[in-house]
C-alpha positions in Angstrom: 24.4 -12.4 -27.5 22.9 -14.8 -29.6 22.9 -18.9 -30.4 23.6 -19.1 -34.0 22.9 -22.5 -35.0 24.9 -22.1 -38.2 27.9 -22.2 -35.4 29.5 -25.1 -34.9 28.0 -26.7 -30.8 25.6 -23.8 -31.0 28.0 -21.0 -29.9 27.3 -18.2 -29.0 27.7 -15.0 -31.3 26.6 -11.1 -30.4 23.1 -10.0 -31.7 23.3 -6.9 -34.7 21.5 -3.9 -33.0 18.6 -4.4 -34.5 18.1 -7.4 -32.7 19.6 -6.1 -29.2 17.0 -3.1 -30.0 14.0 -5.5 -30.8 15.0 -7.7 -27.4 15.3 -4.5 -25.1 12.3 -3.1 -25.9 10.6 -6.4 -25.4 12.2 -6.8 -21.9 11.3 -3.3 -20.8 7.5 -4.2 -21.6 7.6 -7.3 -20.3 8.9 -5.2 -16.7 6.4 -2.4 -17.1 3.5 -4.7 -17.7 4.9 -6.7 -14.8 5.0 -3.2 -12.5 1.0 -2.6 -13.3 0.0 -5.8 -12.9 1.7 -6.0 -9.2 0.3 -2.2 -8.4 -3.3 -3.4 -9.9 -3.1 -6.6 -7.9 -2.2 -4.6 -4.6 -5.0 -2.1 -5.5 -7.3 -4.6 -6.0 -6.6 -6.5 -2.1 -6.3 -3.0 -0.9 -10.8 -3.5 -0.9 -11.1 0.1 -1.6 -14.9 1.2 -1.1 -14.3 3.6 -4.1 -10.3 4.6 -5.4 -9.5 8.2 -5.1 -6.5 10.0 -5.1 -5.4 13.3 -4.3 -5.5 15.3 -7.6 -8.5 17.8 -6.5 -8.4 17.0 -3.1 -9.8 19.8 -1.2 -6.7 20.6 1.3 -8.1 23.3 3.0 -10.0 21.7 5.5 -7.1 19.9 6.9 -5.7 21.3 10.4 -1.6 20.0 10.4 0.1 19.4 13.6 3.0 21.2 14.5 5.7 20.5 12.1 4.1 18.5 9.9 2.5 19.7 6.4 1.1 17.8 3.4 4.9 16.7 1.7 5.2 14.6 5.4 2.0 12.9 4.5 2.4 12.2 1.0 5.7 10.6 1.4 4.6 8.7 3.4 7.3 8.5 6.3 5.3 7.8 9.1 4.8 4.2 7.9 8.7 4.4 7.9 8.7 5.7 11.3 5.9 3.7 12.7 3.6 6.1 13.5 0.1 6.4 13.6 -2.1 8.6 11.6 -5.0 9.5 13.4 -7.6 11.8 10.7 -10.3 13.1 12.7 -13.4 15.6 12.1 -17.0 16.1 11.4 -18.8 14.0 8.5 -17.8 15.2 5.7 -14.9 16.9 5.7 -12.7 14.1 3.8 -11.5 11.7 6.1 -12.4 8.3 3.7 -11.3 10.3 0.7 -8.0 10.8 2.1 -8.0 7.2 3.3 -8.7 5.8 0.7 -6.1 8.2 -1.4 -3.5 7.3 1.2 -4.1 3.5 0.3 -3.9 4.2 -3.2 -0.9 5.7 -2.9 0.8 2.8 -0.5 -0.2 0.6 -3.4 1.2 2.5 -6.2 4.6 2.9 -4.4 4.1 -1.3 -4.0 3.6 -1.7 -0.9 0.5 -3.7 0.6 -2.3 -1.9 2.2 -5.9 -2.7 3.8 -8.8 -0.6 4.0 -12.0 -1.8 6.4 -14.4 0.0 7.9 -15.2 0.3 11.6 -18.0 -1.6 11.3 -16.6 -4.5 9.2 -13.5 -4.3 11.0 -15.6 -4.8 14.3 -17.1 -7.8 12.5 -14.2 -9.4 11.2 -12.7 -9.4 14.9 -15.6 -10.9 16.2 -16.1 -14.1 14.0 -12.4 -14.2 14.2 -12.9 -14.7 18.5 -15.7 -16.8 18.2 -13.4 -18.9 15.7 -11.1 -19.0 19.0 -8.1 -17.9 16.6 -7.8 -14.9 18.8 -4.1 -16.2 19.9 -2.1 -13.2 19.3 -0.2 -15.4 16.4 -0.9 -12.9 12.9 -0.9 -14.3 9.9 1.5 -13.0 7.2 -0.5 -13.0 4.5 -2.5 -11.0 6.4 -0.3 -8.4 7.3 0.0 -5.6 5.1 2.5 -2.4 5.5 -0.2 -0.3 6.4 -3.9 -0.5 7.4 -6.8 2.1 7.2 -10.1 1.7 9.5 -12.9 4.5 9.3 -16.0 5.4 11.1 -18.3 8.4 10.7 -16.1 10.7 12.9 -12.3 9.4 12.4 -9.9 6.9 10.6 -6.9 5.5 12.1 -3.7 4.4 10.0 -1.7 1.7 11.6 1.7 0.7 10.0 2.5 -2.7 10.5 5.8 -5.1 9.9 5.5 -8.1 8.6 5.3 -11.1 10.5 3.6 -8.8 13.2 0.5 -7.3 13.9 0.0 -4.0 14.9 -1.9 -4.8 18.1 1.7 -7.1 18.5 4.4 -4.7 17.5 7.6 -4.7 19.6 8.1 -1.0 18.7 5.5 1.7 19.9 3.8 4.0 17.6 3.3 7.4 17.9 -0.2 8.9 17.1 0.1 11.7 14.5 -3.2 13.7 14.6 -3.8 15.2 10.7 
């Protein structure tokens, strides 16, 4: 539909399908450019050291608890579930890779993620205490769906609800060990 001003009080009269064609197209840019940007945006406050994903990804070092195979990991249900994701091994073997893949793929299917390193992690929680905001209070903003922390020998993956942190969740997690 379409004001024609040649109408008398500017009524309303259907578009020709050219026009509802032109206008259709234009909206399902507008959502697809609107889709990236939000992914990009995510990607980008995701702080990835170095975005990888999983096309490549050696598998074969990777030992799977009972029950559990790659399609459990890459869809993601343990963030559903609330479970942990513990990757442990030697250096190496692909732990940040598949960190940092994991985030990538949190992002892509919009959701917020955050990836820190132990060491900057360790930091951040200290200036936060000597900053006294140590109150158990998180912020939102703050708070993304899932988090990623590494060190040389393993890298935890927290899921977290918003308005909660994960050090604050009322529901226990479960420690997954991939």
């Amino acid at each position: 539909m379409f004001a024609d001003r040649r109408r008398p009080g500017g009524a309303v009269a259907p578009g020709t399908p050219k026009q509802v064609e032109h206008l259709a197209g234009y909206l399902e840019a507008e959502r697809a450019s609107r889709e990236s940007s939000k992914r990009a945006t995510l990607l980008r406050r995701c702080a990835l050291p170095a975005p990888k994903t999983f096309d490549g990804y050696d598998w074969s070092a990777v030992s799977w608890p009972e029950g559990m195979g790659r399609e459990d990991l890459l869809s993601l249900g343990f963030l559903g579930r609330r479970e942990d994701l513990v990757l442990m091994g030697d250096v190496s073997t692909g732990k940040t890779h598949m960190a940092s893949a994991l985030c990538a793929l949190v992002c892509e299917r919009r959701l917020e993620a955050r990836f820190f390193t132990a060491s900057a992690l360790v930091s951040r929680l200290r200036r936060t205490r000597d900053e006294g905001r140590l109150d158990g209070r998180p912020r939102r903003s703050a708070t993304p769906a899932c988090s990623s922390s590494t060190s040389s020998g393993s890298c935890r993956w927290t899921p977290t609800a918003p308005g909660w942190s994960s050090r604050s969740s009322p529901t226990p997690t479960r420690p997954n060990r991939w």
